[in-house]
C-alpha positions, 0 to 999 in steps of 0.5 A: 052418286048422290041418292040414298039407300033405303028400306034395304031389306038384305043384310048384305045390302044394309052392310054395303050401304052403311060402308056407302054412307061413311065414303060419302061422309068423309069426302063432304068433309075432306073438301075445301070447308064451308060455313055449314061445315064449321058449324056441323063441326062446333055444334058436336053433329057431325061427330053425331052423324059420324059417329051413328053412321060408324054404328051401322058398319058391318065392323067395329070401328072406334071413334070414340077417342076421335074427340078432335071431331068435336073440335073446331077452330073458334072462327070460320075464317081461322077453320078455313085458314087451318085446312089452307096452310095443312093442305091446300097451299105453301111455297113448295106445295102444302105440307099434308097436301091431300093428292095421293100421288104425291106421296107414291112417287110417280105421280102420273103413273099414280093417276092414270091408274086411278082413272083406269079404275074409274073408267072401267066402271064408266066413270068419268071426272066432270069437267066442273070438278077442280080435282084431279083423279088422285085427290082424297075426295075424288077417290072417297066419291069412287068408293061411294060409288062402288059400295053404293052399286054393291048394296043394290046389286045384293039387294036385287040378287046381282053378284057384287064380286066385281065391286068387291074386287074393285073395292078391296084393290082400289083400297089396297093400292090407293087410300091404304097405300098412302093415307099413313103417309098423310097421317105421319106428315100430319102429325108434325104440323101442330095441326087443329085436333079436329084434322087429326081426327078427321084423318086418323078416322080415315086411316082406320075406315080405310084399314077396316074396309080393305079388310071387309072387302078382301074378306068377302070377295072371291 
């Protein structure tokens, strides 16, 4: 779901789509980066953009000390070796790998509940698309969706329990579950700061909107 919100005129609306913004966000900057990506990085914009769209969420959410945001690796080459060796490769897999069910034991049990969710809202992964149901992005661009067919269902007067629901739990069992383990295993790696800052911000959107989502569903 890739098309914007705009002229929203329900409050409820306006907070779903802020939520909507943030989940599409963070899952163009957790994949594999790009050129333009580094640039948005030592530029200070994407710590702008971040930072505007924060702004509009229906909770507080502190970016502020995220100062790592603003802080890329010198070169696009060296930017893109950091992201390699913290969670794309290694002799036994990549220290801070990016798949959740790698950090919640049964990894099969781990997708196939992912893709249960996915399903049931007809989604499915395009076959174009190299990563798995439990990757950070695919589960970022699940939310996207979710937060994105909330705001229009409060803007044409649907209810958005369903979403809501789905939000909250998705939230509770996956990002929630396993991002800190993530963030703990990160934290031994010497890590480039604007990593670190990238998933300390995850960690707190994810706690922030688990806690919106189950405050407002039934």
């Amino acid at each position: 779901m890739t098309a914007e919100l705009a002229g929203l005129r329900s409050g409820s609306a306006q907070a779903a789509a802020s939520r909507s913004r943030m989940y599409a966000l963070l899952a163009a900057t957790f994949a594999f980066p790009d050129e333009e990506l580094h640039t948005a990085v030592r530029d200070g914009s994407l710590a702008g953009t971040i930072a505007m769209v924060a702004g509009a969420l229906p909770y507080r959410l502190d970016v502020g000390a995220s100062s790592g945001l603003s802080t890329a690796v010198e070169g696009y080459v060296d930017f893109e070796s950091e992201y390699i060796r913290l969670f794309d490769v290694g002799a036994a897999g990549p220290p801070c790998p990016l798949y959740g069910g790698v950090y919640l034991g049964d990894r099969m049990k781990v997708m196939e509940e992912a893709t249960r969710f996915y399903n049931y809202f007809h989604l499915k992964l395009s076959p174009e698309v190299r990563e798995l149901p439990d990757h950070i992005t695919t589960e970022l661009e699940f939310l996207h969706y979710l937060t994105f067919r909330e705001a229009e269902a409060h803007e044409t007067g649907t209810d958005p329990s369903s979403l809501l629901r789905a939000e909250r739990d998705f939230l509770a069992r996956h990002l929630c579950r396993w991002v800190p383990r993530l963030r703990d295993r990160l934290g031994k790696q010497n890590a480039a700061p604007f990593f670190t800052a990238l998933v300390d911000l995850a960690f707190a959107f994810f706690e922030a909107d688990q806690a919106y989502a189950a405050s407002n569903s039934p």
